[in-house]
C-alpha positions in Angstrom: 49.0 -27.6 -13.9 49.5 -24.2 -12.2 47.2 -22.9 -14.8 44.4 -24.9 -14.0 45.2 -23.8 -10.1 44.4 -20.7 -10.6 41.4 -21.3 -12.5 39.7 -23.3 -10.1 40.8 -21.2 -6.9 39.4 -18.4 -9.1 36.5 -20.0 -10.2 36.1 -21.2 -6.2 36.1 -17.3 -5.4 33.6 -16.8 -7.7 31.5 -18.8 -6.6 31.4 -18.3 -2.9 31.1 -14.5 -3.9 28.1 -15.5 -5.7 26.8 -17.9 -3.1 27.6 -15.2 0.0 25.8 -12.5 -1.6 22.5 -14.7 -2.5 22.5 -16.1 1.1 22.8 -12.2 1.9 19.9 -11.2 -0.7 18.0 -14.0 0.8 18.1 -13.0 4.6 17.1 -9.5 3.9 14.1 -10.0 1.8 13.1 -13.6 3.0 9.1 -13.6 3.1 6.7 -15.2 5.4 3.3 -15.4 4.1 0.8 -15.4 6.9 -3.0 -15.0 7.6 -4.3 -12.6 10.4 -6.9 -10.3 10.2 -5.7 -8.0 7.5 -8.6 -4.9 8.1 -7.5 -4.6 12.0 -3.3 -4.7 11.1 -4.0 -2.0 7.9 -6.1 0.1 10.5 -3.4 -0.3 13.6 -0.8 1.1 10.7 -2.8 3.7 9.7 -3.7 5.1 13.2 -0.2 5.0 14.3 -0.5 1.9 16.4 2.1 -0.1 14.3 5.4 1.2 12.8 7.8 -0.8 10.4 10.5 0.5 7.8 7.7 -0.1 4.9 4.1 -1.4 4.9 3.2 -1.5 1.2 -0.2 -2.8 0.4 -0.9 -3.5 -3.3 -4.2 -4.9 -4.5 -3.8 -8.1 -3.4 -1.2 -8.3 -0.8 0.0 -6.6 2.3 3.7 -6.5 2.6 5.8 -5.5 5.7 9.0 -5.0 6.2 10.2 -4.8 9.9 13.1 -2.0 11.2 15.7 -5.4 10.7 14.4 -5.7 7.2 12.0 -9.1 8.1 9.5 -9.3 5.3 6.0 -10.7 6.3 2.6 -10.8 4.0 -0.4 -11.1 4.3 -3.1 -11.9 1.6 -6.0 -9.3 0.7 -9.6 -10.2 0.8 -10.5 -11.6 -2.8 -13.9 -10.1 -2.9 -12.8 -6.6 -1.6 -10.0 -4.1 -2.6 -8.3 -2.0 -0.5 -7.7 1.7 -1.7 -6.4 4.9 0.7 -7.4 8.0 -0.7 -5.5 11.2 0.7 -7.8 14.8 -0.7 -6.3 17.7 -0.5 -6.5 21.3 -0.9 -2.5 22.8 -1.1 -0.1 20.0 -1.2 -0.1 16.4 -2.1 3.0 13.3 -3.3 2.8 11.2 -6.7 2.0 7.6 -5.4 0.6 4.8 -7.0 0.7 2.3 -4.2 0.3 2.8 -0.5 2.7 2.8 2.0 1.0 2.4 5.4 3.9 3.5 7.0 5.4 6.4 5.3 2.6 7.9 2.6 1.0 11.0 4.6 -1.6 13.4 3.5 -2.3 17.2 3.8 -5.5 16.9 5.9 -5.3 14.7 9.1 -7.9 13.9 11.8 -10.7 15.7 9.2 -14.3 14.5 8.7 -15.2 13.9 5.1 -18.3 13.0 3.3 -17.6 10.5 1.0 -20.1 9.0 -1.6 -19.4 6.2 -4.2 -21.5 4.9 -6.9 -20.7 2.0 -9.5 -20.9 1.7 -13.0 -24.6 1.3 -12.9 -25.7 4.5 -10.2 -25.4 2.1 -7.6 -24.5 3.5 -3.7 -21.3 1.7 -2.8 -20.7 4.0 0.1 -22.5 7.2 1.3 -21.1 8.5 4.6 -18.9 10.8 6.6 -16.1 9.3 7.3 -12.7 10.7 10.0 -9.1 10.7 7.9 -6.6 8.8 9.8 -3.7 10.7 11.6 -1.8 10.3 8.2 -4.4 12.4 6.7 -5.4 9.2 4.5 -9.6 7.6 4.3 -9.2 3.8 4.2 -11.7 2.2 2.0 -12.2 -1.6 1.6 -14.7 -1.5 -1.4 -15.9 -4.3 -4.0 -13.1 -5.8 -6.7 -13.4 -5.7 -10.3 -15.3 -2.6 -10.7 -15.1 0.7 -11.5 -16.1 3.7 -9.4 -17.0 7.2 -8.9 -15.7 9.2 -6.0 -17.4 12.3 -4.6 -15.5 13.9 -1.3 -16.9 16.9 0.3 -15.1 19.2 3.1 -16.0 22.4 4.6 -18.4 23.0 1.1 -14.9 22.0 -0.9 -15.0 19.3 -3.5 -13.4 16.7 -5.0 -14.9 13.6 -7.8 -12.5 11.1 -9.2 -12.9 7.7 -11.4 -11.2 4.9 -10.1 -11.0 1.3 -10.5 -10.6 -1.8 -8.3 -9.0 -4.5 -10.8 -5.9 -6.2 -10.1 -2.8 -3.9 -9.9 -5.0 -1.0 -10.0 -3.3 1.8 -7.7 -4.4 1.3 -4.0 -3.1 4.9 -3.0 -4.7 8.0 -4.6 -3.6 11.5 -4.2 -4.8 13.5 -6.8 -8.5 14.4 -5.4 -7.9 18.4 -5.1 -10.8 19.6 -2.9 -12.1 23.1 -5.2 
């Protein structure tokens, strides 16, 4: 009998271990999916307006983390695809997907000309266009497609592929203005 004590008060332990630490888990990465108008909160991030402990956007979702470790997310638009593009001339990060609040870029507050054409020589985008304060351009372009990106500075260079399929990156640092 004292054997079978121990194993339940044991197993008892175990359990509200286990049960303590999910409820933990839980709390700290609960989500709360929510609509809002996604364009104006990724702008308000990337000018500085906003602040959180991470502000991740992938290619179809938006998710924030709050300074107490709330998450909330927020659905992309399904016919456009949100990539942040950070050129460069001396320094630059690996990245893969953007963090709003943390990824910054070499060249802040710069005017660009950016052009993009699809698979067929179609204009996507031809414009100058200002980097945000963390030296990233914000483009919402179409899904499902691939592109090519030409971005000239002070008579400087850069041309990239890229592609806007889902779980394509949304954060490119690897345009080297020559």
């Amino acid at each position: 009998m004292k054997k079978l004590m121990i194993g339940v008060t044991g197993f008892a332990v175990i359990a509200l271990g286990a049960f303590w630490y999910t409820s933990y888990q839980d709390k700290e990465t609960a989500s709360t999916v929510v609509s809002g108008d996604i364009k104006q909160i990724v702008q308000d991030f990337s000018l500085g307006k906003s602040s959180a402990k991470s502000a991740s956007i992938t290619s179809s979702e938006l998710k924030v983390v709050s300074q107490d470790s709330k998450a909330t997310v927020y659905d992309l638009p399904k016919d456009e695809f949100f990539v942040s593009i950070a050129p460069f001339v001396n320094e630059t990060h690996p990245c893969a997907i953007h963090n709003l609040a943390t990824c910054r870029g070499e060249m802040a507050n710069e005017d660009f000309k950016v052009y993009i054409e699809d698979g067929d020589g179609k204009v996507v985008l031809d414009q100058t266009m200002k980097s945000q304060p963390n030296g990233f351009i914000d483009l919402w372009i179409p899904r499902d497609q691939n592109l090519k990106v030409k971005i000239t500075h002070d008579g400087k260079t850069a041309e990239s592929e890229i592609s806007t399929f889902e779980d394509d990156n949304t954060c490119i640092t690897t345009m080297q203005l020559i």
